[in-house]
C-alpha positions as CSV (number, residue, x, y, z in Angstrom):
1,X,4.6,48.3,140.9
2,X,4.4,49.5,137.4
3,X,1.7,48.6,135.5
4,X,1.1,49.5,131.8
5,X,-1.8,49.9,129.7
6,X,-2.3,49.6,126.3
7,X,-5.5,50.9,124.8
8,X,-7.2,51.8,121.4
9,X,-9.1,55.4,121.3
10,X,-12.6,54.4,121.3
11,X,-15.4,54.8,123.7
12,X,-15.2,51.2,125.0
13,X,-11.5,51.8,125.9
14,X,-12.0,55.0,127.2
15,X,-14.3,53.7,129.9
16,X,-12.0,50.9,130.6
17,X,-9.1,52.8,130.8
18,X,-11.0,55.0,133.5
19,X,-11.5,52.3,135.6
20,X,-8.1,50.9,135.2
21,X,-7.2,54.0,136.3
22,X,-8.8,55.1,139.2
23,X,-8.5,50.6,140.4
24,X,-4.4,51.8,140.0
25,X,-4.6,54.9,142.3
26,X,-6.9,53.2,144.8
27,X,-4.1,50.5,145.1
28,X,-1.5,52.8,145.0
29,X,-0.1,52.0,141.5
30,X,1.6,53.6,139.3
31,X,-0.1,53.4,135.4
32,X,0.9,54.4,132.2
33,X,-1.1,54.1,128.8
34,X,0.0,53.4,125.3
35,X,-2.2,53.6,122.7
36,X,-2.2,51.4,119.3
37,X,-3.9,51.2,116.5
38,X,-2.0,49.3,114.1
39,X,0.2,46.8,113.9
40,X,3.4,48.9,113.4
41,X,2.7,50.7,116.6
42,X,2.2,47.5,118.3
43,X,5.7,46.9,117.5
44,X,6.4,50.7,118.5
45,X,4.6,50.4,121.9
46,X,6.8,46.9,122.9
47,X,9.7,48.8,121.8
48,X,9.1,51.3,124.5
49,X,8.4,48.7,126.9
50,X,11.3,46.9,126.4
51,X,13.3,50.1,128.0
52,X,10.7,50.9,130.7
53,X,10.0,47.5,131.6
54,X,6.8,47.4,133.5
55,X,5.3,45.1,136.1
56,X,2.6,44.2,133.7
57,X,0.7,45.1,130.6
58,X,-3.2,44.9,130.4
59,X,-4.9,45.0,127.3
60,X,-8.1,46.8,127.2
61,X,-11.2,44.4,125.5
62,X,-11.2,45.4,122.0
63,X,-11.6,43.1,118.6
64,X,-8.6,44.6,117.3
65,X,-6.1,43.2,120.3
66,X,-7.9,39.9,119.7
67,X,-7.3,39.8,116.3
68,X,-3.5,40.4,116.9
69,X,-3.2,38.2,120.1
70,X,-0.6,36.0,118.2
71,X,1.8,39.2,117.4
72,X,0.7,40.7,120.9
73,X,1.7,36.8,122.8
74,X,4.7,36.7,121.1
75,X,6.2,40.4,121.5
76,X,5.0,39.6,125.2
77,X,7.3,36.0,125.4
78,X,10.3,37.7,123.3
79,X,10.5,40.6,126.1
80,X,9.4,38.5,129.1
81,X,6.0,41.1,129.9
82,X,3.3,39.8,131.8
83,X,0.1,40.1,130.2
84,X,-3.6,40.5,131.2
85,X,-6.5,40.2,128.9
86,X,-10.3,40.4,129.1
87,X,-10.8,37.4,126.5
88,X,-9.6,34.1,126.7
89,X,-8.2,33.9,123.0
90,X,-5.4,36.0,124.5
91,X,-4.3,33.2,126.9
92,X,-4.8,30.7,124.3
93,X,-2.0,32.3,121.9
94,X,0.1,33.0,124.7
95,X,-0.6,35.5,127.0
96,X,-0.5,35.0,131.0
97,X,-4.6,35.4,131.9
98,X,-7.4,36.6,130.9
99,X,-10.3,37.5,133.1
100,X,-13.8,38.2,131.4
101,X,-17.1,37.3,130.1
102,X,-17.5,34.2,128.6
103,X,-17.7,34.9,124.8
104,X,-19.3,31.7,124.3
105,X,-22.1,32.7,126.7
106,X,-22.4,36.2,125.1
107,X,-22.9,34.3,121.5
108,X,-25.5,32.6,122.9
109,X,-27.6,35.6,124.0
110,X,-27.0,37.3,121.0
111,X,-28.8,34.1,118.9
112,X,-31.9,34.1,122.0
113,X,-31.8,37.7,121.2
114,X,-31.5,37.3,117.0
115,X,-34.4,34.8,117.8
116,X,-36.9,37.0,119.6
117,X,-36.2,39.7,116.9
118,X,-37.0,37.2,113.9
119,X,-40.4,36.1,116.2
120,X,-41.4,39.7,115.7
121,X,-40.2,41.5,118.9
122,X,-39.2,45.0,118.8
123,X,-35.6,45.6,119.4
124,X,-36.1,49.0,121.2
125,X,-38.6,46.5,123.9
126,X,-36.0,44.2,124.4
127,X,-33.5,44.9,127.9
128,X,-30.3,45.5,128.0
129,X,-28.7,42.3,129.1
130,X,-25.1,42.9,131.5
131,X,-22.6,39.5,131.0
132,X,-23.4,37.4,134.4
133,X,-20.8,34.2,133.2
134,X,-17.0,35.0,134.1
135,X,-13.8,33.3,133.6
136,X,-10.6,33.3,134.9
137,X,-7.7,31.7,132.6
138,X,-4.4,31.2,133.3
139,X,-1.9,29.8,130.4
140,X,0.6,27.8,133.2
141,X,3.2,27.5,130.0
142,X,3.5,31.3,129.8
143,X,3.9,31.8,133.5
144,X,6.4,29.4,133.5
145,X,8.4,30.3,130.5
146,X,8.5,34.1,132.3
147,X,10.1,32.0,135.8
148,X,6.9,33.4,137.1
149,X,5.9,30.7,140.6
150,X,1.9,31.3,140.6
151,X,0.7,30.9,144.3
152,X,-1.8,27.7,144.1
153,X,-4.6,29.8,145.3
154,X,-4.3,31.6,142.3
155,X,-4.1,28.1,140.6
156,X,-7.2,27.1,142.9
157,X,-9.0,29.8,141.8
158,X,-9.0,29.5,137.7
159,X,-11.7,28.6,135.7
160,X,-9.0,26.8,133.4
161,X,-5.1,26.3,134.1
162,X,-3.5,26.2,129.9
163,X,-0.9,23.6,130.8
């Protein structure tokens, strides 16, 4: 299996991309990465893909793949690339599944957190906090558009099936 990776350089992606990695040779798979940082190399990276045609593409969790999940969901559908993402908005405009914390949830401790701050806590005394609310989605339309047959366990398993 060949996976792909596409990343942008910054710290959050280089520790991502470390895990993807070693996760890869552990299973015995091989990975390559592409980086992009615009949206022209976006276009550059699918062009490349197109001729090396991988297994699947994961997207490392950044604001900037978010913010160009409609260009990123459509290059994706045009090529017929599978496509993992760590937010939810990614599935949303398209792409196959997403598995990560629940921004929703995240929001929410950022405002108790905003709160306690305003009340007069200090923000060096306050813990750091680690996402404990996950989800799984799965955008059934994509998978189906790409002839891709999803196992029902896989189904089973979702925290929402996009139908």
């Amino acid at each position: 299996m060949r996976i792909t990776s596409s990343a942008r350089a910054s710290s959050v992606a280089g520790s991502w991309l470390r895990d993807v990695e070693a996760a890869a040779r552990a299973l015995g798979l091989k990975i390559d990465i592409f980086n992009a940082s615009t949206s022209l190399e976006i276009d550059m990276v699918f062009t490349a893909l197109t001729r090396e045609h991988p297994d699947a593409i994961f997207f490392a969790s950044d604001a900037f793949f978010t913010d160009r999940r409609v260009q990123l969901a459509n290059l994706a559908a045009r090529n017929a690339l599978p496509t993992s993402f760590a937010i939810r908005e990614n599935v949303e405009a398209g792409g196959l599944m997403s598995y990560g914390a629940n921004l929703a949830d995240l929001y929410r401790h950022v405002g108790v957190y905003s709160g306690r701050i305003l009340k007069g806590e200090k923000p060096a005394d306050l813990p750091v906090e680690q996402s404990t609310k996950f989800e799984f989605v799965i955008n059934l339309n994509t998978a189906n558009a790409f002839g891709l047959s999803l196992p029902p366990g896989l189904l089973a398993i979702a925290d929402e099936v996009i139908e």
